[in-house]
SEMARNU-35221 format. One line per 4 residues: their letters; for each residue x, y, z of C-alpha. Coordinates in steps of 0.2 Angstrom, whole numbers. Layout:
// SEMARNU-35221
A	X,Y,Z | ...
//
This chain:
// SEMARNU-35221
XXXX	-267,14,22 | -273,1,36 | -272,7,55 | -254,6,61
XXXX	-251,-8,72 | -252,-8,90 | -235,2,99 | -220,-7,99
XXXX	-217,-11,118 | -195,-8,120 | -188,-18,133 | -174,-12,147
XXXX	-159,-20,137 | -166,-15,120 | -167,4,129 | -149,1,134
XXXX	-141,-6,118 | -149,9,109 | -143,22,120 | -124,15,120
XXXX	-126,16,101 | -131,34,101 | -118,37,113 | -103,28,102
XXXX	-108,39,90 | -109,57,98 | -90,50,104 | -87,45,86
XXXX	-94,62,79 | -84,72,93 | -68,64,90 | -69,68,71
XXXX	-74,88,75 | -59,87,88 | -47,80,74 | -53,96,63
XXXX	-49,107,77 | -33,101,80 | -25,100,66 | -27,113,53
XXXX	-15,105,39 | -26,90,39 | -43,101,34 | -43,99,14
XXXX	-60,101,7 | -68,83,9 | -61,83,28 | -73,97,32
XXXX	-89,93,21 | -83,77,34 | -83,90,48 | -102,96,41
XXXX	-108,79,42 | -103,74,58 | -111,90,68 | -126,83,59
XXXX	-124,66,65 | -118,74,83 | -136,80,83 | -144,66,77
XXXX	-137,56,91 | -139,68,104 | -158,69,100 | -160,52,98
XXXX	-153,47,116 | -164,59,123 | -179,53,117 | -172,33,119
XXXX	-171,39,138 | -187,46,140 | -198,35,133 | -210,43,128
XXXX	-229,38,129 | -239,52,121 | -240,66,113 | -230,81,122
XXXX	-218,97,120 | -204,90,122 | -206,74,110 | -211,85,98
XXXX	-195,96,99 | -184,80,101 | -194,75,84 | -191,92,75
XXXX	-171,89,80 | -169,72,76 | -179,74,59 | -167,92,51
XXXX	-151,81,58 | -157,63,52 | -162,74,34 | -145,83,33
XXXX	-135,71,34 | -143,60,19 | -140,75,9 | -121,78,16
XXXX	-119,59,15 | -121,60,-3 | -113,79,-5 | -92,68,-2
XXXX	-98,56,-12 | -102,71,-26 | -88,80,-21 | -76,65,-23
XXXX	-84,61,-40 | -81,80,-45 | -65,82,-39 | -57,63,-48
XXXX	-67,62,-64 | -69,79,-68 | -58,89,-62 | -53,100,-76
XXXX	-73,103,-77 | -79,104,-61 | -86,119,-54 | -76,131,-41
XXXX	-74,123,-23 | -81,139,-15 | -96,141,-26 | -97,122,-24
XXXX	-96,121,-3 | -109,135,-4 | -123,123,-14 | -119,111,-2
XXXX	-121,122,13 | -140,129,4 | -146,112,1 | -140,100,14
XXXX	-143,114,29 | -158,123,20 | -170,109,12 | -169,99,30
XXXX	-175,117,38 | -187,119,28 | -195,105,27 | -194,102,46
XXXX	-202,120,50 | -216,115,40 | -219,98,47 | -219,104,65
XXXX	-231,122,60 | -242,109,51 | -241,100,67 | -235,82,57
XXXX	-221,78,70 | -228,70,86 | -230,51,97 | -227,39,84
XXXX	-232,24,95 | -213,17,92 | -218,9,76 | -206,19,64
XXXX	-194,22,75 | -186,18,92 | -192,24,107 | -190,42,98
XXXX	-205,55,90 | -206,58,72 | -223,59,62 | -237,56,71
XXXX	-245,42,65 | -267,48,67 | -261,61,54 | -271,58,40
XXXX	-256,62,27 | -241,52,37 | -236,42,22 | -232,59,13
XXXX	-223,68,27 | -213,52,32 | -206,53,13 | -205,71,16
XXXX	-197,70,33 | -183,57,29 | -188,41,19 | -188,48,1
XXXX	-171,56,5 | -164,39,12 | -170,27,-3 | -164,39,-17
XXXX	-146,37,-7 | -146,20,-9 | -146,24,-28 | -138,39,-29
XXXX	-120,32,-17 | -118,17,-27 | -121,23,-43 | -107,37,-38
XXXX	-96,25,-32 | -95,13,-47 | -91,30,-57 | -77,33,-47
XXXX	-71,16,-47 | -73,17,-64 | -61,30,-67 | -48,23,-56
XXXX	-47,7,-65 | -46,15,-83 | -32,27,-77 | -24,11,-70
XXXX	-23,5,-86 | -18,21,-94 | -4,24,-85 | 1,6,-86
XXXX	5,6,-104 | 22,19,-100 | 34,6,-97 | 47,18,-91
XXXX	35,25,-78 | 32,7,-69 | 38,14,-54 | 24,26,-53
XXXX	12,14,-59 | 16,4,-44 | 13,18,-31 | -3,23,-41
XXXX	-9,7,-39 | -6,6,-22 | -14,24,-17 | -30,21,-27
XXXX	-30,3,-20 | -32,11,-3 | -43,23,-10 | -54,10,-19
XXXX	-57,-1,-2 | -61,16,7 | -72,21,-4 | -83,6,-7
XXXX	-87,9,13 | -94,25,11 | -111,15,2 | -109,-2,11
XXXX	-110,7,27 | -126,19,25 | -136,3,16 | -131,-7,28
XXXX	-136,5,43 | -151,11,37 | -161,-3,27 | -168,-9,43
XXXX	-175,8,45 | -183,6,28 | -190,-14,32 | -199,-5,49
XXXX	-205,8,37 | -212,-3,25 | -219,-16,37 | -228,-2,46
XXXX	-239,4,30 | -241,-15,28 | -249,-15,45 | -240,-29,49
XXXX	-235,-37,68 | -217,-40,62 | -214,-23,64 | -213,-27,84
XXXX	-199,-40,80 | -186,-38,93 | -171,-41,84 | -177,-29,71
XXXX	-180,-15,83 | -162,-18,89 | -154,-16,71 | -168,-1,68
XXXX	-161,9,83 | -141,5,80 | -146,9,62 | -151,24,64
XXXX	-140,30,77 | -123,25,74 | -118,34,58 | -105,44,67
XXXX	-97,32,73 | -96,22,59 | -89,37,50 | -77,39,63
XXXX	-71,23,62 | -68,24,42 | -61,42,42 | -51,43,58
XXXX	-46,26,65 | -43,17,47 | -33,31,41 | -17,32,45
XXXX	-8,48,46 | -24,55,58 | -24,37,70 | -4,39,72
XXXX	-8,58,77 | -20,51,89 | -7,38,95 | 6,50,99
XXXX	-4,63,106 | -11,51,117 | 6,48,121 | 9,63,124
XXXX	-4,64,138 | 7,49,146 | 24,54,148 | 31,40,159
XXXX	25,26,151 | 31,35,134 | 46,37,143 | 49,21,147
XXXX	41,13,133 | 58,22,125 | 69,15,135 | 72,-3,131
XXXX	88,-5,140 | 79,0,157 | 86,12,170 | 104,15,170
XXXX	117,5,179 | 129,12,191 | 145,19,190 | 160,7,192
XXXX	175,11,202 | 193,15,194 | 200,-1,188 | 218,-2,193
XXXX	234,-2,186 | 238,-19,177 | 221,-26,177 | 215,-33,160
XXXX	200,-24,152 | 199,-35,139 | 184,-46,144 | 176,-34,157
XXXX	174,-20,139 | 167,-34,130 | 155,-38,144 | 148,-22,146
XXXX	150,-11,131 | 136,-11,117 | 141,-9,99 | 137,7,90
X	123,5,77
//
């Protein structure tokens, strides 16, 4: 492997775009625990391996602002604990990334053989918690994880780059794990997609059962676009973290581009908030709970938001005797709806 090339100098706004990434998507992550916590009839099984994912990305973020705002430039304590952070949180959530998208496979194409949801959630808490552990505590007893000059990341630590082996634990560390996701989401995906489409068809055959045809059609419609976010998103957020990568064992000056530093550090930082935006503000029975309990917190303009007719008029005085109520009733009374 040729010598790395020299560090990637980040500028001020770079620094500041990056940091209002990561903070978009601790809010992100944040917003989608608070939406567990608060409702319990809205925790089905997909929603918390949702939940599991976004305390991972609520890490990832966390570490990754910290070590944006420092800046480090050398090897120290604290960059190499910020490292150790960033790499378990970044490595867990590839795996529970790819656990909804196994479940979601599981529980639509084979469900009648698909194993039992608690024996299930508990391979997905041993591999997507306990691979990421392990392979962090040895990266950081080996001492692997260190100043990594910027040129494989963002202003972060991650593997230190004189080690002798870093191609080995940067696969280790994230990138193998990242790559076989850009394999394993689609390919899961089209699977599903599959499935939908052939019990489209099926069900469309049953002329009497059109109705229902039409509301299936309609529910997996939704589904369908939904689902074909779940891949387009992670590619789309993480293969600049991949072109950095590759350009860096190429020991090529590209890897300084600033435009591709940028797309590198929202890349890598703004999976909750992504998520968030795809699970909670596009789906519509959690964004109308948000709505009315942020409306909640704001009686009077609920209150008057309600009351289209505006404040009440005043009392009139006792018409007298003999004076026609014809036109003044059909003035002032409203019909009944």
């Amino acid at each position: 492997m040729p010598p790395p090339a020299p560090p990637t100098e980040l500028v001020p706004s770079e620094r500041a775009v990056v940091l209002l990434s990561c903070a978009l998507s601790a809010l992100g992550s944040g917003l989608l625990v608070a939406t567990h916590a608060l409702w319990p009839d809205l925790r089905s099984r997909a929603r918390r391996l949702l939940l599991f994912l976004s305390l991972a990305d609520l890490l990832s973020a966390a570490s990754y602002f910290y070590g944006v705002l420092q800046d480090f430039e050398g090897p120290s304590w604290d960059c190499v604990l910020q490292g150790a952070l960033s790499t378990f949180a970044n490595t867990s959530s590839f795996f529970w990334t790819v656990a909804i998208a196994l479940y979601l496979y599981l529980s639509i194409v084979r469900t009648s053989r698909g194993p039992g949801d608690g024996r299930l959630l508990w391979a997905f808490h041993v591999v997507s918690w306990g691979i990421p552990l392990v392979i962090t505590v040895a990266a950081v007893t080996l001492k692997k994880i260190g100043y990594d000059a910027s040129d494989v990341s963002v202003g972060w630590c991650w593997i230190d780059l004189e080690a002798e082996d870093r191609v080995l634990w940067m696969l280790l560390t994230g990138k193998l794990w990242e790559m076989l996701a850009y394999v394993t989401l689609p390919v899961i995906y089209l699977l599903i997609r599959k499935h939908i489409n052939r019990a489209r068809e099926a069900l469309s055959e049953y002329r009497p059962l059109v109705s229902q045809a039409h509301q299936l059609q309609r529910r997996t419609s939704a589904a369908d676009k939904k689902l074909a976010l779940i891949p387009l998103i992670f590619v789309c957020l993480r293969i600049w973290s991949t072109v950095r990568f590759v350009l860096t064992l190429c020991g090529s000056p590209a890897v300084r581009t600033p435009v591709l530093v940028v797309l590198h550090g929202i890349g890598n930082t703004f999976q909750g908030g992504a998520n968030c935006i795809t699970f909670v503000l596009c789906t519509r029975t959690v964004r109308t709970r948000l709505l009315s309990l942020c409306s909640c917190c704001c009686p009077q303009a609920s209150a008057a938001a309600e009351s289209p007719l505006g404040p009440p008029r005043p009392l009139r005085p006792p018409q007298r005797a003999g004076e026609s109520q014809g036109p003044r009733r059909a003035a002032d009374e409203l019909p009944s709806t």
